[in-house]
C-alpha positions in Angstrom: -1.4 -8.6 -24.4 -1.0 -5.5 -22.1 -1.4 -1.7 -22.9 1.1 -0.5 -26.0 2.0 1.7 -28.3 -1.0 4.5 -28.1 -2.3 3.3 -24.5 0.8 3.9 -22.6 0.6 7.1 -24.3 -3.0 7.7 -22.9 -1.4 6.3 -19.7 1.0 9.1 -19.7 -1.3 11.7 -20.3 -3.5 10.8 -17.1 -0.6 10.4 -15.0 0.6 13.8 -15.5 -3.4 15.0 -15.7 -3.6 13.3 -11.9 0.0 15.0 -11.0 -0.5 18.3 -11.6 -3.8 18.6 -10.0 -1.9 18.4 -6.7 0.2 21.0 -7.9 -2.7 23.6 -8.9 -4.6 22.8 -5.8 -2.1 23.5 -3.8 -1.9 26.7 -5.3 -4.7 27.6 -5.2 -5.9 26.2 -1.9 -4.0 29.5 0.2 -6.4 31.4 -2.4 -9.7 29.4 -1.7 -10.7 27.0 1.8 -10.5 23.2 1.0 -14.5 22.6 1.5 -15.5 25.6 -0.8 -12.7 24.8 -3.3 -13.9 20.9 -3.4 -17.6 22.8 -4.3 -16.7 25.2 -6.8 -14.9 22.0 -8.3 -18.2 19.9 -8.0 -20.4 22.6 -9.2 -17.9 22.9 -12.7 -17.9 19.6 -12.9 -22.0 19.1 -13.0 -22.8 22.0 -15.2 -20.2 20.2 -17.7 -21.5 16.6 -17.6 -24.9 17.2 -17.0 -25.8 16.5 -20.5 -24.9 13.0 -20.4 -26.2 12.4 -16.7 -28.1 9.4 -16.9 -30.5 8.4 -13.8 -29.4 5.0 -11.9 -32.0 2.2 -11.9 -34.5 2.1 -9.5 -33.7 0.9 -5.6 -29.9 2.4 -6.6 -30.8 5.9 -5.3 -29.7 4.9 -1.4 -26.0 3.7 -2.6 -25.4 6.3 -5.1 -26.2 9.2 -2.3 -23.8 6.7 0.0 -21.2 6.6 -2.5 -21.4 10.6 -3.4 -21.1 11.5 0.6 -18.1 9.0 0.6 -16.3 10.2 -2.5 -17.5 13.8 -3.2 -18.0 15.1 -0.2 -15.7 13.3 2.9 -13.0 12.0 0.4 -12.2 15.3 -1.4 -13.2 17.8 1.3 -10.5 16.3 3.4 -8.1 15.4 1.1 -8.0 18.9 -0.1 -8.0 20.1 3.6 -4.8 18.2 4.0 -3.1 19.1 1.2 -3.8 23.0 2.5 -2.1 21.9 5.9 0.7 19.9 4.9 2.9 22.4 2.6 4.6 20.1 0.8 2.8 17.4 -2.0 5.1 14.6 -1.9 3.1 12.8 1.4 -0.4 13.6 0.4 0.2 12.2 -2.9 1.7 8.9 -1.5 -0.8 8.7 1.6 -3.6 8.9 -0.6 -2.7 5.7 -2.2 -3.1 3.8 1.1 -7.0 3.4 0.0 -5.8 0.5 -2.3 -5.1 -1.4 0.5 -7.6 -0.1 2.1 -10.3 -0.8 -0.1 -9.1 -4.7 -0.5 -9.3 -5.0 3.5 -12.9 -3.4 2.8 -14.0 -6.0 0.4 -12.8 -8.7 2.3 -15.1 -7.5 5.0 -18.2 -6.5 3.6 -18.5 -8.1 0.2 -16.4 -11.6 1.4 -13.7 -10.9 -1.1 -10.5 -13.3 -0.5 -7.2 -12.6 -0.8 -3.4 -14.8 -0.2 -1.1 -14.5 1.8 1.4 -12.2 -0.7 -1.9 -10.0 -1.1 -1.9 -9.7 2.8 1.7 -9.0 2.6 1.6 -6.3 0.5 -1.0 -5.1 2.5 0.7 -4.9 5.6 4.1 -3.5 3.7 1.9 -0.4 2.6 0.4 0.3 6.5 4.0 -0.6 7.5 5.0 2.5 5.3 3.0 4.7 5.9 4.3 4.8 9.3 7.8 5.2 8.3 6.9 8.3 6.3 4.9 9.7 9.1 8.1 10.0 11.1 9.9 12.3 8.2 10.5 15.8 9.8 8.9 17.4 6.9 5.5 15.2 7.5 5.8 16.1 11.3 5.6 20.3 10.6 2.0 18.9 10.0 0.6 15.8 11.3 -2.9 17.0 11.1 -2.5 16.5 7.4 -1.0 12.8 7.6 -4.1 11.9 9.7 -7.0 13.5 7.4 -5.6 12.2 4.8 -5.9 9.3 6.0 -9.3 9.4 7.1 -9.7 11.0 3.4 -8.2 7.2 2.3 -10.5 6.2 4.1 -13.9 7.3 2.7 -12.4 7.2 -0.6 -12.1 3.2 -0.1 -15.1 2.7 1.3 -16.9 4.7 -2.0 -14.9 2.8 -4.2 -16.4 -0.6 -2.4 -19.8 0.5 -2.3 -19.8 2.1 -6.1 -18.7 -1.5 -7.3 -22.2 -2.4 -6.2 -23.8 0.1 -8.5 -25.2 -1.6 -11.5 -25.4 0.6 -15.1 -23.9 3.7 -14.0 -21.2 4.7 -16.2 -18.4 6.9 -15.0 -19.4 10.3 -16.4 -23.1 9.2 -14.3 -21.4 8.6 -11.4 -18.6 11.9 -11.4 -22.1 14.0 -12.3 -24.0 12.5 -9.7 -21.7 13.3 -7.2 -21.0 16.0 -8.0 -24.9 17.1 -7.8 -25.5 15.5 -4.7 -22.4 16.2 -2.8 -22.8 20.2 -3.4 -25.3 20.9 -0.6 -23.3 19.1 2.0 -20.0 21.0 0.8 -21.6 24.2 0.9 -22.8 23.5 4.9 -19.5 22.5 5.8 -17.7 25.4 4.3 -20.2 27.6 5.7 -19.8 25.8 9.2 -16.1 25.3 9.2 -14.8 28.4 7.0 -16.2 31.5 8.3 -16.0 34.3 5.9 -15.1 31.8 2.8 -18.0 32.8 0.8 -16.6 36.7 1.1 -13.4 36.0 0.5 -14.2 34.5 -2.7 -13.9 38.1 -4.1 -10.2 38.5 -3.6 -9.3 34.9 -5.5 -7.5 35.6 -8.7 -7.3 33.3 -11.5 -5.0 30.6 -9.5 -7.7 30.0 -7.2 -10.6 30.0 -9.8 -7.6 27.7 -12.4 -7.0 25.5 -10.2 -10.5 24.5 -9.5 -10.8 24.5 -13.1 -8.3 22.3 -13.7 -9.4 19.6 -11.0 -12.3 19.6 -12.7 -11.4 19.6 -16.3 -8.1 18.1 -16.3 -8.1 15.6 -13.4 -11.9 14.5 -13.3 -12.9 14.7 -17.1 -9.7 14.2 -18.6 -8.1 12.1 -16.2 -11.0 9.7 -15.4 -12.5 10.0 -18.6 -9.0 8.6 -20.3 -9.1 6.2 -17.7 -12.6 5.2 -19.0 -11.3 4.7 -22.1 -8.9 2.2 -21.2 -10.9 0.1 -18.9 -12.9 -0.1 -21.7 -10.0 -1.9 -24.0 -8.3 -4.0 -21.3 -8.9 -5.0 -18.2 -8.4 -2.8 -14.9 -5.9 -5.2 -13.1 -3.7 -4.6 -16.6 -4.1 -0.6 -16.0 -3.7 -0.1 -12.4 0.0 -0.8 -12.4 0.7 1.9 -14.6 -1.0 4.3 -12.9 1.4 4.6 -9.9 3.2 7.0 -12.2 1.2 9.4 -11.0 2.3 9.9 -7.3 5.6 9.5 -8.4 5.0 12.3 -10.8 3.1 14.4 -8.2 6.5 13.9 -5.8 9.0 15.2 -8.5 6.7 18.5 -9.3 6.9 18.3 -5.2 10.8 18.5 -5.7 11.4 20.3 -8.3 8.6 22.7 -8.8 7.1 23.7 -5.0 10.0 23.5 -2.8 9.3 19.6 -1.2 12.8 18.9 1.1 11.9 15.2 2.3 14.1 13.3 4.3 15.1 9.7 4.3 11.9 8.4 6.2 9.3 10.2 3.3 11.4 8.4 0.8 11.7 4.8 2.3 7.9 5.0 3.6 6.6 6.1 0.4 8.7 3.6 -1.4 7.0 0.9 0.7 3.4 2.2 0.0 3.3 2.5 -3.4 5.6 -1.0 -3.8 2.7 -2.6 -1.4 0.0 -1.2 -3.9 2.0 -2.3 -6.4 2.2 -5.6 -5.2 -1.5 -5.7 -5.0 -2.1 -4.5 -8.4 0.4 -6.9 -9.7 -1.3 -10.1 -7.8 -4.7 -9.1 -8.6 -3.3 -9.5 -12.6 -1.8 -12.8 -11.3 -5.7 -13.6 -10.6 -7.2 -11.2 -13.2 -9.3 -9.5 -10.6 -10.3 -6.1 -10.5 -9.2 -3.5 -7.7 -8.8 0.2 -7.1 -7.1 2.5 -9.0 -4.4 4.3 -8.0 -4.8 8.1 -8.5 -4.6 11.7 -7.7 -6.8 13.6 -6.1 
C-alpha cells in the first residue's frame, strides 16, 4: 500500500532530523576537530542506549568490530572531516549518497547479489554525477573534501554490506555497539591527527558541545530510531525513496541558511546522483528487495 497519512509524516520528521545535522555539525566542527567531535558524539550516544545494548550471538563478535570500524569510526571520522574542509553542505550531503550505489556494486561482489541492466544504469548515472559536481567552482575551493568524502562513502558501504550479515542485532544494538567499540580508535586518531584537540575542548561553547548533541540525539536516535519504526511497518525498498528528502533538505539549509553559492555543475551533478539513487531505490521496489538507505550523516 505504501507509507500514508502518519508515516510520511514520520518521514518528514527524519528528513529534516538527517538535514539539520549537517547544519549543526558544520557549526560546530570550526568549534571541535572532526575525529574528536565523531567521539564525543559516540561517547553520548553509548551512555544513552546502553540500557538496551544487547550482546550479538556468539561467532558475530569479528563482524560487529568490522562493521563498527567501517561505520563508526572511518565513515563518520571522515565524513565529518570533510564537511570541516569543504565550507559549504550542499556537496557533502549529495556525495555522501553515492554509498547507495556503492553498496549495490559491493553486494554484487562479495555477497553475489544481481542486478539489471536499468540497476547498472542508474549506477553509472550516479558515478557519472558525481563527477560533474566535482567540477563546480564552489567544490574545487576544496577538493580534499570531495575525495574523503568519498572514501567516507566508501566505508559507509562497505558497513552497510557487512552489517546485513549480522543476525539478531537490532538497530539501537548495533548504533550502541559502535559506538562502544569505535571510541578507542576515535580517541587515537584525534590524538594522532589533532594535536592540542583535547585542550581546546575548553574554549567550545554550547554550538560545539549542541551540535554533538544533536548528531547524537537528533540524527542517530531520532532519525534512525524513526527509521526503525518504519522498516518495521513496511518494507525498506517502500521507505528508501522517501528519504532522499533529506539531501535535498540539507542543500536548501545549504542556500538559504549557511551561505551555499553553487554553480550549474553542483546542481546538474547532484541532480544526477540522487536521480541514480533514486533509480535504484525505485527498481529495487520494482523487485521488492532491500537496499541502503539514503541518509545524513
Amino acid at each position: 500500500m505504501g507509507l500514508r497519512g502518519r508515516d510520511l509524516l514520520l518521514v518528514l520528521v527524519i528528513c529534516v532530523a538527517w538535514a539539520l545535522n549537517f547544519l549543526t555539525s558544520a557549526w560546530a566542527l570550526a568549534e571541535i576537530p572532526p575525529f574528536l567531535f565523531t567521539a564525543i558524539r559516540l561517547v553520548i550516544l553509548a551512555l544513552l542506549l546502553s540500557p538496551f545494548i544487547k550482546a550479538p550471538r556468539g561467532g558475530q563478535w569479528p563482524l560487529m568490530f568490522a562493521v563498527a570500524v567501517c561505520n563508526g569510526v572511518l565513515h563518520f571520522g571522515l565524513s565529518f572531516w570533510s564537511l570541516q574542509l569543504a565550507g559549504n553542505l550542499s556537496s557533502p550531503a549529495i556525495v555522501m549518497q553515492s554509498y547507495v550505489p556503492m553498496a549495490a556494486l559491493l553486494a554484487w561482489w562479495w555477497l553475489g547479489e544481481r542486478f539489471g541492466w536499468r540497476t547498472g544504469l542508474a549506477i553509472a548515472v550516479s558515478f557519472a554525477g558525481v563527477l560533474v559536481l566535482g567540477f563546480d567552482p564552489m567544490v574545487l575551493q576544496a577538493p580534499a573534501s570531495l575525495l574523503l568524502m568519498l572514501v567516507s562513502a566508501v566505508f559507509l558501504a562497505m558497513g552497510t554490506v557487512l552489517m546485513r550479515q549480522l543476525k539478531g542485532v537490532d538497530m539501537f544494538s548495533a548504533q550502541g555497539w559502535t559506538a562502544i567499540i569505535g571510541l578507542a580508535p576515535l580517541l587515537a586518531l584525534s590524538a594522532w591527527l589533532e594535536p592540542g584537540a583535547f585542550a581546546g575542548l575548553r574554549n567550545a561553547t554550547w554550538v560545539g558541545w549542541g551540535g554533538a548533541a544533536y548528531s547524537a540525539i537528533g540524527s542517530s536516535l531520532l532519525g534512525h530510531g524513526l527509521y526503525y519504526v518504519l522498516v518495521q511497518r513496511h518494507p525498506v525498498a517502500q521507505v528508501t525513496p522517501w528519504l532522499l528528502l533529506s539531501p535535498v533538505m540539507a542543500v536548501m539549509l545549504g542556500l538559504w541558511v549557511y551561505g551555499d553559492d553553487p554553480g550549474p555543475q553542483l546542481l546538474i551533478g547532484g541532480a544526477m546522483v540522487l536521480g541514480g539513487v533514486l533509480l535504484i531505490a525505485l527498481r529495487a521496489l520494482s523487485k521488492a528487495r532491500t537496499l541502503p538507505t539514503p541518509e545524513g550523516i
